[in-house]
N, C-alpha and C positions, 0 to 999 in steps of 0.2 A: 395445671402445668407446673410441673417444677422447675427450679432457678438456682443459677450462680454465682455471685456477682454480679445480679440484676440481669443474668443472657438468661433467656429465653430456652428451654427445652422444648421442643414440639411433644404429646402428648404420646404416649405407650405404643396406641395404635396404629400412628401414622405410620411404623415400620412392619408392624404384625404381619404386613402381607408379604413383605420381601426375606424378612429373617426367618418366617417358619418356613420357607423354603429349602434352609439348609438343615445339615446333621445337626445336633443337639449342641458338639463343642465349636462349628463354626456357627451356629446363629447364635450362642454367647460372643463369638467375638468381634460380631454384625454389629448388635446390639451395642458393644464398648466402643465400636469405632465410630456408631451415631454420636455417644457422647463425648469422643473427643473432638468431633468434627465440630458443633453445635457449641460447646463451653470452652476450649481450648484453643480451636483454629475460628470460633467465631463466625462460622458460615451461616450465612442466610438461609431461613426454608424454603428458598424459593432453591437455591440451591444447593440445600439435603434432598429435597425434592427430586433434582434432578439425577443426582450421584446414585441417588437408594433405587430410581427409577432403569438406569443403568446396571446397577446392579443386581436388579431383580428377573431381567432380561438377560445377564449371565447365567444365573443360578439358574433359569429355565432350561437355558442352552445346555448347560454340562449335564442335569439331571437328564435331558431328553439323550443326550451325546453319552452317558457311561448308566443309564438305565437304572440311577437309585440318585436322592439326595446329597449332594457334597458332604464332605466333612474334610477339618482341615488336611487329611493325610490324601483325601481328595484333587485337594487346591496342591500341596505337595508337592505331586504327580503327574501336572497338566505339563506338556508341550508347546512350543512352538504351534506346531501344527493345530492344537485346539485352540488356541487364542486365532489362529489366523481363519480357522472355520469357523470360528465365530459370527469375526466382522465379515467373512463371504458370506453368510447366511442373511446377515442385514443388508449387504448390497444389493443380492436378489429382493429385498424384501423392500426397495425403494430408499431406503436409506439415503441420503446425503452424505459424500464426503464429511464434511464439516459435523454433520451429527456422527457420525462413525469416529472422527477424530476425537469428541467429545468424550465418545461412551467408552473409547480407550484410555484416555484420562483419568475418568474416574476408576474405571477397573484397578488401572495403575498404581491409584492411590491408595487403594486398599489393598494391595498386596504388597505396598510398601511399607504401612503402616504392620502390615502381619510382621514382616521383616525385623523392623525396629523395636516391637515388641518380644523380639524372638519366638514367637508362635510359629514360625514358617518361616522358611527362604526358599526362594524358586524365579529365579533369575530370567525363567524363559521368557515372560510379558516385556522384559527390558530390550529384548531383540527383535518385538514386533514393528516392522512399519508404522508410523501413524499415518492412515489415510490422506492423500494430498489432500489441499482443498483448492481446487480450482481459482489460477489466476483470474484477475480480472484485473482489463488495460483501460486506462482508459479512455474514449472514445475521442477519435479524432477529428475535428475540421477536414473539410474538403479545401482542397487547394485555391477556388473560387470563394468560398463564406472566410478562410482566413484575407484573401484580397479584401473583403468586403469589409471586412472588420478593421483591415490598416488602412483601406481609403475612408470609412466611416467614423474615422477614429482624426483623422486629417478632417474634414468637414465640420465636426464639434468643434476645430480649434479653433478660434480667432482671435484676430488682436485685441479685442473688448473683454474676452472671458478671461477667467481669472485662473492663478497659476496650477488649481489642484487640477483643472482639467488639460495640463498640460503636464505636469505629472504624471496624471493617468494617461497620456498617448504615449510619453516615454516609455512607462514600464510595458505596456501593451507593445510595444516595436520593442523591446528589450528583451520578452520572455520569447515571442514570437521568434524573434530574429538570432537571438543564442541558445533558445533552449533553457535555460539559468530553472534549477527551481525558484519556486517564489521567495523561499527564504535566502537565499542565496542573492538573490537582488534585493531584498531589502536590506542586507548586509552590507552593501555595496560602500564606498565613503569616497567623501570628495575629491581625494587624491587619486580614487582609482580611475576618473573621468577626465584626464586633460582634455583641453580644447579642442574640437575638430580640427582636423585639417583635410583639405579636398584635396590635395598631392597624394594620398593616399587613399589605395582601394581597401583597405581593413587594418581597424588598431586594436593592437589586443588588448583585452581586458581579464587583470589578473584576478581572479575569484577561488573562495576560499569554500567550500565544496563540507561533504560529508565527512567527519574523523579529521579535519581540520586539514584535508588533504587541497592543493591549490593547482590550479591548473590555468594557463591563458586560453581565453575564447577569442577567436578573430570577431569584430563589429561590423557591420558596413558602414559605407556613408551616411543612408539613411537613417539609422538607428542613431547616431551619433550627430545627427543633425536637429532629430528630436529630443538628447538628451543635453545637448546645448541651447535647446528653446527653453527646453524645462529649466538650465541653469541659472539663466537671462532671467529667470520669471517669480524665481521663488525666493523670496523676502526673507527665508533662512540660512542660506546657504552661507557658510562660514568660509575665512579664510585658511581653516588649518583643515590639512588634509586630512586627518583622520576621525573625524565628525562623517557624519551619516551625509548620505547624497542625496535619499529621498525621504521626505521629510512630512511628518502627520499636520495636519490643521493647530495642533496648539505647540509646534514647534520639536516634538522628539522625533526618535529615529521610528517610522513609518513602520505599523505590524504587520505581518501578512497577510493577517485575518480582514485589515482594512481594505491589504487589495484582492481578496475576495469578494468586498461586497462592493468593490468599485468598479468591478467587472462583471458584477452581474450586474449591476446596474446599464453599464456601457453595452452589453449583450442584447436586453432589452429596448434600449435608446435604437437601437441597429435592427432590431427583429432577428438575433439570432439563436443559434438552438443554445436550449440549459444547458448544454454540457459546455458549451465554451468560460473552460474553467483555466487560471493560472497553470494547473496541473496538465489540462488535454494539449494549450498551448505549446509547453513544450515535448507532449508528446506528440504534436502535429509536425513540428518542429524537426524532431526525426523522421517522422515518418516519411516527409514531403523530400527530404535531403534522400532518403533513402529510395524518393517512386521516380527520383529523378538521376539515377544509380550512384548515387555518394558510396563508399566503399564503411562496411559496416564497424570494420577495425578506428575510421577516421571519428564517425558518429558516436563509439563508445567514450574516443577521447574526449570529445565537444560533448558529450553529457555528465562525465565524468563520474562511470562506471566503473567500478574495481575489476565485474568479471565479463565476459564478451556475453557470456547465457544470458545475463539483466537485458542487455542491449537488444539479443535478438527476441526475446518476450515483449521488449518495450516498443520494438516496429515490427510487427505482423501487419503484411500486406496484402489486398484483396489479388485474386487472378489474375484481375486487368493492373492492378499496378505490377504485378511482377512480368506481366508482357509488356508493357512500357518500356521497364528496364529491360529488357530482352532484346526488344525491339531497337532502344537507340546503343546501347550498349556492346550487344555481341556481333563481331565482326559480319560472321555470314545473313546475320537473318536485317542487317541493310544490305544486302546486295538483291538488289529488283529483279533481276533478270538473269535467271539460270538455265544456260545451255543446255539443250536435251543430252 
């Protein structure tokens, strides 16, 4: 193997099969872009691997698609239209979004590298779609396992146990109860939690959100009842308000990642499903506001989405919950009793 400053070349062969696929002047310039990829951009061969892999399933495609071997006046000359019959050819053929998004990638890169080289310009690959890749939400609590979880979350607590597991039933009635991502509450600081008051049915809480953007979440009682238990409890809480509110075992401001594994653990303590995650919490959050017909404009703001699309992605509801809302919701279909 040859080397350059101690990188690794992969050895002659490993592309033999993809570059003699093209003309003579484009698999010289296959070949030069191995070696810029491998000595210049530093890529793995796990990941030349995949790029040459990608690319050798192009060079198949155009050669079957214009009935001879590429050459750059080839590549030149390609269309929209051929890039886009391409990736239809890999969909038929079981493809994955996400693979399909891949192999456009790399296509990509090597026509942009022709580009910069001035070997070629041909702009059409820059106007293809990349294949979506399929959301994924994730999974929510039923309306009954999140109960289970805020009264199982109340039965851990007692007066004898010690304050982190009064900690953990705040945040737990805190992600639940406002939706907050979890960074986001552990951002939180002392000053943001004044004292309950039971004169009031919800106190806002100011939180400072994604792109440093802040928005007030209303609390209820309850929530604010356990993060006054927690206040009462925890041996760090400072008097200046801008110090942290929920606080780790050796005294700093609380990671996320801790309350990640304070709720898997609390999930397991309860017997509920792995997915009962910081994350699903406040996407149950919405969800349950929303089977219970919350208005989806109000749920954007309480999550504190920029666009209305996030929100409606983020609560996708089963049949039976969108006839729920149907049912208590739309005028005619409470009326029991309709005259022939």
């Amino acid at each position: 193997m040859a080397s350059n400053s101690g990188v690794t070349i992969p050895p002659e062969g490993f592309y033999k099969g993809t570059a003699s696929l093209a003309a003579g002047d484009l698999e010289d310039k296959i070949l030069k872009w191995r070696t810029y990829l491998a000595i210049e951009k530093r890529m793995s061969q796990h990941s030349l691997r995949a790029y040459f892999k990608d690319l050798r399933d192009f060079l198949l495609f155009v050669t079957d698609h214009r009935g001879q071997p590429p050459s750059l006046d080839t590549f030149g000359d390609l269309k929209i239209t051929d890039f886009r019959s391409w990736l239809a050819k890999k969909t038929m053929a079981g493809n994955a979004a996400s693979s399909r998004a891949r192999a456009l990638a790399s296509i990509r890169s090597f026509f942009r590298w022709l580009d910069v080289q001035g070997y070629l310009h041909n702009p059409a690959i820059q106007y293809v779609r990349t294949p979506k890749r399929p959301q994924k939400l994730a999974k929510v609590l039923t309306q009954n396992q999140a109960k289970t979880a805020m009264d199982g979350a109340d039965q851990l607590i007692k007066p004898e146990d010690d304050w982190i597991k009064a900690r953990d039933k705040a945040l737990l009635f805190l992600l639940y109860g406002t939706g907050l991502r979890v960074a986001e509450a552990a951002d939180v600081n002392a000053g943001d939690i004044p004292p309950f008051d039971p004169s009031k049915k919800a106190l806002p809480l100011r939180v400072t959100g994604k792109g440093g953007k802040q928005r007030d979440v209303p609390v209820i009682p309850v929530v604010w009842q356990a993060l006054d238990y927690y206040r009462d409890s925890c041996p760090f809480l400072p008097a200046d308000k801008n110090e942290p509110f929920f606080y780790g075992t050796r005294g700093g401001r609380l990671h996320p990642g801790i309350v990640r594994q304070r709720m898997k653990l609390l999930r397991r303590q309860l017997g509920l499903p792995e997915h009962m995650t910081p994350h699903s919490l406040r996407h149950s959050f919405a969800t349950h506001l929303l089977e219970e017909g919350a208005n989806l404009r109000i749920i954007q703001e309480l999550l504190g989405h920029a666009s209305l699309k996030t929100t409606q992605r983020y609560t996708e509801l089963s049949d039976e919950a969108l006839l729920k809302v149907y049912q208590n919701c739309h005028p005619r279909a409470r009326i029991k009793d309709v005259p022939d």
